[in-house]
C-alpha positions as CSV (number, residue, x, y, z in Angstrom):
1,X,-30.5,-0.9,-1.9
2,X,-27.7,1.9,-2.3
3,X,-25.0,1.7,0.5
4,X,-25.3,4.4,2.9
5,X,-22.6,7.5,2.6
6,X,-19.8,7.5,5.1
7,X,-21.4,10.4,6.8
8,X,-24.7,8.3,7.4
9,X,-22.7,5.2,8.6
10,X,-20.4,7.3,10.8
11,X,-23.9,9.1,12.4
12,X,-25.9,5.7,12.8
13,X,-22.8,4.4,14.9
14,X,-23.5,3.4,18.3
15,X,-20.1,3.8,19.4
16,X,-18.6,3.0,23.0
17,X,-18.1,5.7,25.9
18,X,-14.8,6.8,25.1
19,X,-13.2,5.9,28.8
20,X,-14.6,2.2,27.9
21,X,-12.3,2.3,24.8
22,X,-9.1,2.7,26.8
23,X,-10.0,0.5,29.2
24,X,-10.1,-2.0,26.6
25,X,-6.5,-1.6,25.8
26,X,-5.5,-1.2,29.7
27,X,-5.3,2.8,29.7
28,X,-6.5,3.8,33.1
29,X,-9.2,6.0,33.6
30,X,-6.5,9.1,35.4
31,X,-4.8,8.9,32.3
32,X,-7.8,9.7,29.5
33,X,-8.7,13.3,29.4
34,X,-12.0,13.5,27.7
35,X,-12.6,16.0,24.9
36,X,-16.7,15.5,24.3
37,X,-18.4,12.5,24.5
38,X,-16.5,10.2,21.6
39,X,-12.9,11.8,21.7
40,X,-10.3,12.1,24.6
41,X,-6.6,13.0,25.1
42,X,-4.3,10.7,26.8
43,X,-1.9,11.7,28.9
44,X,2.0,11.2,27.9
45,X,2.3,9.7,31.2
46,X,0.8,6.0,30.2
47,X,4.0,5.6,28.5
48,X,5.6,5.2,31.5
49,X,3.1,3.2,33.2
50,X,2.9,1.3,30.0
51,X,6.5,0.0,30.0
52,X,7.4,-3.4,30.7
53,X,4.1,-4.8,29.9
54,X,3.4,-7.5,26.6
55,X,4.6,-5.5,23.2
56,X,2.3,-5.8,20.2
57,X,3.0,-7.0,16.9
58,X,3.9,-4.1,15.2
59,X,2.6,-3.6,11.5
60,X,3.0,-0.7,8.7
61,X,0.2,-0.2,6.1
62,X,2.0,1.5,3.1
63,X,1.1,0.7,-0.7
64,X,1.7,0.7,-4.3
65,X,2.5,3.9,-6.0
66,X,-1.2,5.4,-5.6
67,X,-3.3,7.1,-8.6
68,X,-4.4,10.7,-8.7
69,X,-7.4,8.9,-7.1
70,X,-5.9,7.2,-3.5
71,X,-6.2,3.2,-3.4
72,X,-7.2,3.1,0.1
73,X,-4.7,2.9,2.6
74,X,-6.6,4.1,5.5
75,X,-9.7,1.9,4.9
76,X,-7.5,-0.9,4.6
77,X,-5.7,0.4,7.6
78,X,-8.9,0.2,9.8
79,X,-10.6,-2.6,8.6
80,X,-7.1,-4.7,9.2
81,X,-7.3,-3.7,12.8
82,X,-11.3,-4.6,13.0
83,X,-10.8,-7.6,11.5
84,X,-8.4,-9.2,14.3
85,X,-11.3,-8.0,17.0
86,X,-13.0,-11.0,14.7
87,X,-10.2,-13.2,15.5
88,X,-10.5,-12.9,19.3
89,X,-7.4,-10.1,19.0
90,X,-6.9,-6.8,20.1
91,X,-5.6,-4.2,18.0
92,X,-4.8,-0.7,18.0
93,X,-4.9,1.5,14.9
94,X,-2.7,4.8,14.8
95,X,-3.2,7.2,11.7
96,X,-2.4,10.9,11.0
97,X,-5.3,13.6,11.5
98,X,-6.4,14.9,8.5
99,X,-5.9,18.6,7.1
100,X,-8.9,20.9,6.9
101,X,-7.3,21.9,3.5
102,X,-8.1,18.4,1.3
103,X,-11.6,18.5,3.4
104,X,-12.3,20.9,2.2
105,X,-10.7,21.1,-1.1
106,X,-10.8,17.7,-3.7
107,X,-9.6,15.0,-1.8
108,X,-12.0,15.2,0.8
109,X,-11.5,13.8,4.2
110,X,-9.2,10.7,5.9
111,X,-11.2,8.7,8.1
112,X,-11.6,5.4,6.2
113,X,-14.9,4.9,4.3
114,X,-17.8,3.2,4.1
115,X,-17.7,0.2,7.0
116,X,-14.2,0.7,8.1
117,X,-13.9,3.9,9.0
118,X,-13.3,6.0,12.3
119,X,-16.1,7.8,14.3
120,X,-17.1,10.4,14.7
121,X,-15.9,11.2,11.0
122,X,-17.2,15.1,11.5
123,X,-14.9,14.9,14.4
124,X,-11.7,13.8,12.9
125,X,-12.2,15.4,9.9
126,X,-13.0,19.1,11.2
127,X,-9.8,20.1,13.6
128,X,-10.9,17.1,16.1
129,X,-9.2,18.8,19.3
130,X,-7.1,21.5,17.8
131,X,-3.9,20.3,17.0
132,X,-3.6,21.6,13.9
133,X,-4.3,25.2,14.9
134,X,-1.9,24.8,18.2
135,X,1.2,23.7,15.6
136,X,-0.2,26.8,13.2
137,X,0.1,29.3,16.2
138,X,3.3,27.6,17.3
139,X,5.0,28.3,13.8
140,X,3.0,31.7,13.3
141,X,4.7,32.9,16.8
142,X,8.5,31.9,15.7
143,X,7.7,33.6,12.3
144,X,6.2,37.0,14.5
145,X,9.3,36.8,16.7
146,X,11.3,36.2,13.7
147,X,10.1,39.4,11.7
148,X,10.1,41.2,15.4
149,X,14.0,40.7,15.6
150,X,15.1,42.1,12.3
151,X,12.5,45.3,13.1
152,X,14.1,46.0,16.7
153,X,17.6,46.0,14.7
154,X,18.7,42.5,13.9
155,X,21.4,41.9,16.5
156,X,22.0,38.4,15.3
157,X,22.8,39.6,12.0
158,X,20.4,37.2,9.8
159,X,20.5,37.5,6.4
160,X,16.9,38.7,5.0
161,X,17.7,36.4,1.8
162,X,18.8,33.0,3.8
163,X,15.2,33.4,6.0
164,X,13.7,29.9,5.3
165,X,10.9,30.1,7.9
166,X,7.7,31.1,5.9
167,X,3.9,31.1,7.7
168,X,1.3,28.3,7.3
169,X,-2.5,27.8,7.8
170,X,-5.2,25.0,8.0
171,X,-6.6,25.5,4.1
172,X,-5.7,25.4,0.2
173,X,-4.8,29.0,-0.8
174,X,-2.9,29.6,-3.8
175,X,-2.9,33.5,-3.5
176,X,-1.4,32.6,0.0
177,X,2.0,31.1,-2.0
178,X,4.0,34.0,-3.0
179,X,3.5,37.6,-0.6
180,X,5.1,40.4,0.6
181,X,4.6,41.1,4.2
182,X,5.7,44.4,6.2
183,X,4.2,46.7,3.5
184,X,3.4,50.3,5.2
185,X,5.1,52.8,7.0
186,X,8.1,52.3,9.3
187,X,6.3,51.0,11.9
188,X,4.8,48.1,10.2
189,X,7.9,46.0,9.8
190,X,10.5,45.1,7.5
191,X,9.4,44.4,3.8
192,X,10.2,41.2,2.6
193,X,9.1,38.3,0.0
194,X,7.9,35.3,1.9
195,X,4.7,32.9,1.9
196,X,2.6,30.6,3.1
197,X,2.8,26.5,3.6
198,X,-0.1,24.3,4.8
199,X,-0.1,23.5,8.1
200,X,0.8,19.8,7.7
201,X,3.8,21.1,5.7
202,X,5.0,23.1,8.8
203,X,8.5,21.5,10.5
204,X,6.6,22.2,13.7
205,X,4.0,19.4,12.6
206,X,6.9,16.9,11.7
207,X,8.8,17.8,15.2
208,X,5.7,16.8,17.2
209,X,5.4,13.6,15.2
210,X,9.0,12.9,15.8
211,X,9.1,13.9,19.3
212,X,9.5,11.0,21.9
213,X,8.9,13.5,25.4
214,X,7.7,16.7,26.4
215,X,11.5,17.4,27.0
216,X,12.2,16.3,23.6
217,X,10.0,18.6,22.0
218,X,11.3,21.5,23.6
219,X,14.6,20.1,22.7
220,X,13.4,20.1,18.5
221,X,12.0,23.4,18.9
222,X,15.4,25.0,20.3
223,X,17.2,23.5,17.0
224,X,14.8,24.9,14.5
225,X,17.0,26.6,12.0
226,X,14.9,29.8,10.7
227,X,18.2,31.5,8.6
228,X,21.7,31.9,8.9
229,X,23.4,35.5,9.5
230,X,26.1,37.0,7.2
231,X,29.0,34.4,8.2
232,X,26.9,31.7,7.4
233,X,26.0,30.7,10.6
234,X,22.7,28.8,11.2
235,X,20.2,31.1,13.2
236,X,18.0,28.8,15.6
237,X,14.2,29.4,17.2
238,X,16.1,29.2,20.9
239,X,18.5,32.1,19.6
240,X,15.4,34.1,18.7
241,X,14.1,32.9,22.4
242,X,11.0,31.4,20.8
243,X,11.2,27.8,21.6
244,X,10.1,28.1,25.2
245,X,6.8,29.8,24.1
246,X,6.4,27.3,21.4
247,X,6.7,24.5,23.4
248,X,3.7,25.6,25.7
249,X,1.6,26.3,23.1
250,X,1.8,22.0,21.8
251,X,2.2,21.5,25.5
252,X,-1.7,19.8,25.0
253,X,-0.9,19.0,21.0
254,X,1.5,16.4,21.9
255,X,-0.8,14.4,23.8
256,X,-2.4,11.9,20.9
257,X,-6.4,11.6,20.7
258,X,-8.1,8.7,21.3
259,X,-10.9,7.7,18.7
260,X,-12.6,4.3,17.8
261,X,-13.8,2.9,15.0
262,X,-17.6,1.8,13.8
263,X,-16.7,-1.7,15.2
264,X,-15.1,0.3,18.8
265,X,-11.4,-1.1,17.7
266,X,-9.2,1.7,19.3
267,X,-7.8,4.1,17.4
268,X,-4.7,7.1,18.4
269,X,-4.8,9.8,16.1
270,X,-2.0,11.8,16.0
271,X,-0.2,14.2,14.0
272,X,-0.1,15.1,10.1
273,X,3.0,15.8,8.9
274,X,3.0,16.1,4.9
275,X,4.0,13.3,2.6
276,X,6.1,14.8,0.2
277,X,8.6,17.1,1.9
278,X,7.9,15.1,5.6
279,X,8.0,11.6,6.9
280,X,4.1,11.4,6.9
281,X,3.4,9.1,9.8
282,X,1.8,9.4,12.8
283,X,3.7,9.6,15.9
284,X,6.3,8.3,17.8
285,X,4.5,8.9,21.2
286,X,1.2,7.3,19.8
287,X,2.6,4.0,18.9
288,X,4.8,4.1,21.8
289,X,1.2,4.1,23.8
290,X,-0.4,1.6,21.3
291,X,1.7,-0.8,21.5
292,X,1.7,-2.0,24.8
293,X,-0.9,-4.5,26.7
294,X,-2.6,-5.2,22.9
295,X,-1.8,-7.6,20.2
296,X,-1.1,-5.7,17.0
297,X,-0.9,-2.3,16.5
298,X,-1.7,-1.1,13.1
299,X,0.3,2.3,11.4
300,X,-0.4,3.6,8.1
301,X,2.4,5.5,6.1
302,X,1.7,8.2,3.7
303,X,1.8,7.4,-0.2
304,X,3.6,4.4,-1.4
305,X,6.1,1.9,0.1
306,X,8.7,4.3,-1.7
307,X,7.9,7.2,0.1
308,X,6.2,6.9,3.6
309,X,7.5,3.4,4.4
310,X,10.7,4.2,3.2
311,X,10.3,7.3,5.9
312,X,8.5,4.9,8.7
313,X,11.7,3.0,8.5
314,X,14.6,5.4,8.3
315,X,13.5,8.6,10.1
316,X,10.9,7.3,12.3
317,X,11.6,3.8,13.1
318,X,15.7,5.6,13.5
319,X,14.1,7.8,16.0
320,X,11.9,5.5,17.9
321,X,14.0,2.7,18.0
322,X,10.8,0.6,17.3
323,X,11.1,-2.4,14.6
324,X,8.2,-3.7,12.7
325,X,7.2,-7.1,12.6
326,X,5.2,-7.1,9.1
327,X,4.2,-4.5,6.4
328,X,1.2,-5.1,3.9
329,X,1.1,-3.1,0.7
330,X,-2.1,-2.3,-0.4
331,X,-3.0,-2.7,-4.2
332,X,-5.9,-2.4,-6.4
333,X,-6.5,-3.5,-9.9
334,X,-7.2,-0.3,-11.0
335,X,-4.6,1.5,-10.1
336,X,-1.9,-1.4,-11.4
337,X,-3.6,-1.2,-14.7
338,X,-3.5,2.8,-14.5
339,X,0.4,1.5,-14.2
340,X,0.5,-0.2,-17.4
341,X,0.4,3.0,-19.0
342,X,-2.2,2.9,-21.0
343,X,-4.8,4.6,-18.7
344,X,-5.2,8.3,-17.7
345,X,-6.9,9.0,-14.2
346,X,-7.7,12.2,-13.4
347,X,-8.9,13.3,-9.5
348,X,-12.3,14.5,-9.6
349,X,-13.7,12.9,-12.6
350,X,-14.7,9.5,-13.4
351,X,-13.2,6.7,-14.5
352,X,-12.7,5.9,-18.2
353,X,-14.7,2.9,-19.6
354,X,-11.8,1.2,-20.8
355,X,-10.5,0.9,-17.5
356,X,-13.3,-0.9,-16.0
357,X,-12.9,-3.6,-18.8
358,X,-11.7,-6.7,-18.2
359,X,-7.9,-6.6,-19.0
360,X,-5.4,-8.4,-16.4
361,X,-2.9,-8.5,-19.4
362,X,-2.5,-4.7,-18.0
363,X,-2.9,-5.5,-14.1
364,X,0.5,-7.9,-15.0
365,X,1.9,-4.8,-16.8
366,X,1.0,-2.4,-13.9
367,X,2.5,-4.9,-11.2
368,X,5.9,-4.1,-12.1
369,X,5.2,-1.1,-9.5
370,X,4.1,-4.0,-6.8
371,X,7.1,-6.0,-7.1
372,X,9.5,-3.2,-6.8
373,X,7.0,-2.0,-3.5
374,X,7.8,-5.8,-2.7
375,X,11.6,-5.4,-2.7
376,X,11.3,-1.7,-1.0
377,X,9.8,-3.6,1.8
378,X,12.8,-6.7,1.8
379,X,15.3,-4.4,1.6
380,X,14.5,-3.6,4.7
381,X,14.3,-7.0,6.2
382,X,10.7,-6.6,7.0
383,X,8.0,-9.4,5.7
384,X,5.3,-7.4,3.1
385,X,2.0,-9.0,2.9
386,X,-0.1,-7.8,-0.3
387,X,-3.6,-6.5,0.2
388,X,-5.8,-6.4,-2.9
389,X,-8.7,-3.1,-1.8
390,X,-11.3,-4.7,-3.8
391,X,-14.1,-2.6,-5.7
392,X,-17.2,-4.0,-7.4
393,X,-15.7,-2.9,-10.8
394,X,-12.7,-5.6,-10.6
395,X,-13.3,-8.7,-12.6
396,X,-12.2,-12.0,-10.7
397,X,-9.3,-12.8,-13.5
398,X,-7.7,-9.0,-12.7
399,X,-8.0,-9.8,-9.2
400,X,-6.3,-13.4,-9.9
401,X,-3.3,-11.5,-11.7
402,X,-2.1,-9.6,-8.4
403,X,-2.7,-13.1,-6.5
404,X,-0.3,-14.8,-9.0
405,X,2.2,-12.2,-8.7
406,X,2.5,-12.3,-5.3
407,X,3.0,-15.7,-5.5
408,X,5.6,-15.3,-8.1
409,X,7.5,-13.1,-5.4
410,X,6.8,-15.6,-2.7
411,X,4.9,-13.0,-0.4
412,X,1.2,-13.3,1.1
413,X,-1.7,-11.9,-0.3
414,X,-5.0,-11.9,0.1
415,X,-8.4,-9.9,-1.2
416,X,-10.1,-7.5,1.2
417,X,-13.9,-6.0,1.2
418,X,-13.8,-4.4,4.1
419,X,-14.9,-1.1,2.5
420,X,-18.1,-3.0,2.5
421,X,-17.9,-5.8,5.3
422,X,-15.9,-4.6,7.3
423,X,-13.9,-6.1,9.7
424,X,-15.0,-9.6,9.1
425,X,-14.3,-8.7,5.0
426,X,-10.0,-8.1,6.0
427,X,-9.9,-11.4,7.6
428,X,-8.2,-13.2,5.8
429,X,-5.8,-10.5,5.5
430,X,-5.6,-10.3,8.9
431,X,-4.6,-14.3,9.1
432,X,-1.9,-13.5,6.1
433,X,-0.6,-10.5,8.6
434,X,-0.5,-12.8,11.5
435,X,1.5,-15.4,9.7
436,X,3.7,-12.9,8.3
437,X,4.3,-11.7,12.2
438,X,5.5,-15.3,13.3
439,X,8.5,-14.9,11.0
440,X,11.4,-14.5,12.2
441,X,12.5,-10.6,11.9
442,X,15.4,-9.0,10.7
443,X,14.8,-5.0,10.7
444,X,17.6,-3.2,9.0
445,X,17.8,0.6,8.2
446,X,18.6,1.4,5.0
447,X,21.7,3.3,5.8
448,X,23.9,4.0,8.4
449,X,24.4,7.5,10.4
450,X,27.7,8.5,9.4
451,X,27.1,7.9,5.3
452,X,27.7,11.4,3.8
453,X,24.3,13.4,2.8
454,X,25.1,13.1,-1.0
455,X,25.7,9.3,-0.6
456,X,22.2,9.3,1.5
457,X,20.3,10.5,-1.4
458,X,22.2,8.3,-3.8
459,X,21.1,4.8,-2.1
460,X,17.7,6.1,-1.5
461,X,17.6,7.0,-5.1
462,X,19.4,3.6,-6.6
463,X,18.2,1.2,-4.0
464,X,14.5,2.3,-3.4
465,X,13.1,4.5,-6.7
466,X,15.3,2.3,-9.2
467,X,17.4,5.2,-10.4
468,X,20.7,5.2,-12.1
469,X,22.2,7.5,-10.0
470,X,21.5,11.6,-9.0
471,X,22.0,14.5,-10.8
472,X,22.9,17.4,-7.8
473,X,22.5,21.1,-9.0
474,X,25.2,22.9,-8.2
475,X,22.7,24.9,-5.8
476,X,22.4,21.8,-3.6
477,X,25.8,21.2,-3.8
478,X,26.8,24.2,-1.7
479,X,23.8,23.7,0.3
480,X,25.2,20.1,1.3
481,X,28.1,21.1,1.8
482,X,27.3,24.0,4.5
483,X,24.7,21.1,6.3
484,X,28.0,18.9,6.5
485,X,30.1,21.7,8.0
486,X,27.0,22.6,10.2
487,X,27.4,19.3,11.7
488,X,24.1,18.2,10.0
489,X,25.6,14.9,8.2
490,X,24.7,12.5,10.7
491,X,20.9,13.4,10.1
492,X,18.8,10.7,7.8
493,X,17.5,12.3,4.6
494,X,13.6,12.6,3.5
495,X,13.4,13.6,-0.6
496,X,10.8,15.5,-1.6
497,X,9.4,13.9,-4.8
498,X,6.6,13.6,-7.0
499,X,4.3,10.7,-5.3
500,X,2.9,9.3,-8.3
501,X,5.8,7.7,-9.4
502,X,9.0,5.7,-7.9
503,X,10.4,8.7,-10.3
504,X,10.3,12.6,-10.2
505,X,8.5,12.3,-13.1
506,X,4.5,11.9,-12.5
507,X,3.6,10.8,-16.3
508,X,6.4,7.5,-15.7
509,X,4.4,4.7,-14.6
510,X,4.8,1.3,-13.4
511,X,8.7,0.6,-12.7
512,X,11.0,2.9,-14.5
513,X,14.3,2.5,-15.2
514,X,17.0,4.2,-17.4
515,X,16.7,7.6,-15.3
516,X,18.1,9.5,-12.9
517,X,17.0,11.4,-10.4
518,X,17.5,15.6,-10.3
519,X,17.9,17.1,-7.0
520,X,17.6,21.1,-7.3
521,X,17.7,22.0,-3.4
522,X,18.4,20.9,-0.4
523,X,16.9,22.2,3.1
524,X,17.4,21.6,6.3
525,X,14.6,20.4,8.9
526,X,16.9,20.2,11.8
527,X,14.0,20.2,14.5
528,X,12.6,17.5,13.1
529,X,15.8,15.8,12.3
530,X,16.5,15.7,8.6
531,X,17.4,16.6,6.1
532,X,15.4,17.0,2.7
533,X,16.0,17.2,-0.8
534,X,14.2,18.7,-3.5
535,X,13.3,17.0,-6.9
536,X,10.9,18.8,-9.0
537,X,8.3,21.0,-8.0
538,X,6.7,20.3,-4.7
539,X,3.2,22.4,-3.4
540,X,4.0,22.9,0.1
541,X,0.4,24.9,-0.4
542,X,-2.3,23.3,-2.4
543,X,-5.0,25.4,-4.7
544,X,-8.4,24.8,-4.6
545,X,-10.3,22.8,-7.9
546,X,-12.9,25.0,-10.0
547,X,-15.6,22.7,-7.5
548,X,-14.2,22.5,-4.5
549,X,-15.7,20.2,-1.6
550,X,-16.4,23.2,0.3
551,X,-19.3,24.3,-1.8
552,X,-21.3,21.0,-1.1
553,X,-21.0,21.4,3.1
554,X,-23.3,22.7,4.9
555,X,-25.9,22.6,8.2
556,X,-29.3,21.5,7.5
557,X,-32.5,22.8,9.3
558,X,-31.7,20.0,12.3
559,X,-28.2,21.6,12.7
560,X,-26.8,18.4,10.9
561,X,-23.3,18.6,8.9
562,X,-24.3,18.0,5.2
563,X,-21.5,17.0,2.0
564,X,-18.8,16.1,4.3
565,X,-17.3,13.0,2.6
């Protein structure tokens, strides 16, 4: 018999009332504001009332460098924290909130799959409690206020061509990339070129990830950097007297939303910031919740060990002052064999045959990627365990090859089928995890505060993609230089790279060396509280595919959601 759809799992879920699920974890009942039946806010205040108590084992999910097609982070990510409910443990699971754009576009949603997912998936996957539209108003308003000044006269001077502070919305719209607003008569504004980003993309959505307090965020908001004026100055959201109002409108976004998964393991989701030109992790505030009175709590970082873990550990962990106790790298054989080279995955379409052969000559190949996601993870004094996702296409030798790896490298590993067990198919991961916790930890960021920018980028660079060395346009040159002399150098650095590689290339696979890597901008996030560089082209919007996801979701005749996936 075929295995039900996520959708049809996720509906035939009995799932706990959702005041039940914080009481589980010790949340009192005056601090869960309920949004619905299966979904409730909690209130910033069981931080405080939090404090003191037993801290959890803290562990980051990251992974290989993924295919076009995901390997499975966030299934992994839940089924880890199910499986320890098997071994008499409590855990807590904190992951981002999904976009509406990949929804509905070809990546489709981000609640897990199959038996290790979170529920209700309609829920999480369709704007949950409306977070993602509070940050899009927030950012929409500075950007209204913004245009507003330099139509009542400018008096701060900004430059029209230094404006840096673009629009965003919830969905993938190419023709939304490139516009010209203020088109009409006098009255109707200032012309000028500008666009749109994605909502997750928005530095509004990486403050409120970042953001420890209420106070704090109105703090982040004030330092928002929309321009500079014709001296060069940098031109904040508090000069432009927006912050205030911004801050009320996340006043309820920066409370995280509680959720549980198909086996009622808690779970805080909270925040999306992207996971190219972000940190992509959930938030500070979350974990600081999650941790406390459980036994683990479970994070998942965006992308690959080089990207978001490399972020959970030098901007958010540098933020938080939080250390993690383990990390476990999620692999699967076909996405180390798509590493050997000799394979081309597309999203969308299916795999090719030769692929699914048996070949763990190429998963060996491929797992030069793994063993530099291994030292990525050392280097920052922080124990990776290796989790092979399995799927029914793997043959037991390829599956063998990423065991005998890991040995080679003297780490944990250990198969997982919670995609179709669930938690009792990640339990032996969740023993490997455990053991890894026991060691003794050594958390170390990967640079210190005071390291010039440029010198930022080139340890990132060397140390974690395997570069040679950077190559800094002479664009980003001046633009480092004015961040230094802004006072900006003591902010940590987030590049904005192709995630398909450790490179900036997409089409290099597996471990490349022999390269170096280009950096043709540098901006400034100072809300957030870094600073990014540009290498290669990054979407901050996505485009919708010729068959979008959208055309298959619908209501049926019992008033039903239909396609979501």
């Amino acid at each position: 018999m075929a295995m039900p759809n996520d959708l049809e799992i996720s509906r035939h879920t009995v799932l706990k009332p959702i005041g039940r699920v914080a009481a589980d974890i010790g949340i009192a009942e005056h601090l869960v504001e309920p949004y619905g039946r299966n979904v409730a806010k909690i209130s910033l205040d069981a931080i405080g009332e939090r404090d003191g108590t037993r801290r959890a084992r803290y562990v980051v999910v990251t992974a290989i460098t993924p295919t076009p097609l995901g390997e499975g982070k966030t299934t992994t990510t839940v089924g880890l924290g199910q499986a320890f409910d098997h071994l008499d443990q409590r855990a807590v699971i904190a992951i981002r909130q999904p976009s509406m754009g990949p929804t509905f576009g070809i990546k489709g949603g981000a609640a897990g799959g199959g038996y290790a997912q979170v529920a209700p998936m309609e829920a999480l996957n369709l704007h949950l409690t409306g977070d993602m539209h509070a940050v899009t108003a927030a950012h929409n308003l500075l950007a209204a206020m913004l245009d507003n000044h330099l139509h009542k006269g400018n008096a701060l001077g900004i430059d029209p061509h230094t404006i840096t502070w673009r629009r965003v919305i919830d969905s993938n719209d190419r023709d939304l990339r490139q516009i010209v607003t203020g088109l009409g008569g006098k009255a109707d504004g200032t012309p000028r070129q500008t666009g749109f980003d994605i909502t997750a993309a928005s530095e509004v959505m990486a403050i409120l990830a970042l953001s420890t307090s209420l106070a704090d965020l109105r703090q982040r908001l004030g330092r928002i950097v929309v321009g500079y004026d014709h001296d060069g100055q940098p031109v904040t959201a508090e000069q432009l007297k927006a912050a205030g109002a911004m801050c009320v409108i996340l006043r309820e976004a920066i409370k995280p939303n509680l959720m549980q998964t198909i086996e009622h393991t808690p779970v805080l989701v909270h925040c999306g910031p992207f996971g190219n030109i972000a940190h992509g992790n959930s938030s500070i505030v979350a974990d600081r919740i999650g941790i406390r009175d459980t036994d683990y709590l479970i994070t998942e970082a965006g992308f690959g060990a080089d990207m978001g873990a490399e972020r959970f550990f030098n901007i958010k962990c540098r933020t938080s002052g939080m250390a993690p106790d383990a990390a476990v790298i999620v692999a699967t054989v076909r996405a180390l064999k798509a590493h050997s080279g000799n394979y081309r995955i597309s999203a969308g379409r299916p795999l090719p045959d030769e692929l699914l052969a048996e070949n763990p000559d190429d998963v060996r190949v491929g797992a030069a990627n793994l063993r530099k996601q291994i030292a990525n993870i050392r280097a920052h004094g922080v124990t990776p365990v290796v989790a092979i996702n399995a799927f029914p296409t793997d043959h037991p030798s390829e599956r063998q090859a990423i065991m005998d790896v890991a040995a080679e490298e003297g780490v944990r590993a250990a198969t997982s089928t919670h995609f179709t067990e669930g938690g009792k198919g990640a339990v032996e991961l969740a023993d490997a995890v455990a053991e890894a916790c026991n060691e003794p930890a050594d958390f170390r960021l990967l640079y210190e505060d005071d390291l010039p920018l440029v010198d930022k980028i080139d340890r990132i660079a060397r140390d974690v993609y395997g570069a040679d060395g950077v190559d800094i346009s002479p664009a980003a040159q001046r633009q480092l230089a004015t961040y230094e002399r802004c006072g900006y150098g003591m902010l940590p650095v987030c590049i904005a790279k192709t995630h398909l590689s450790l490179s900036a290339d997409p089409a290099l696979k597996g471990a490349p060396t022999g390269w170096r890597l280009p950096v043709r901008e540098v901006r400034a996030s100072v809300g957030a509280g870094f600073i990014y560089a540009i290498c290669g082209e990054m979407r901050t919007m996505p485009g919708l595919s010729s068959a979008p996801a959208a055309e298959q979701i619908d209501i049926d005749d019992a008033g039903q959601i239909v396609g979501l996936s």
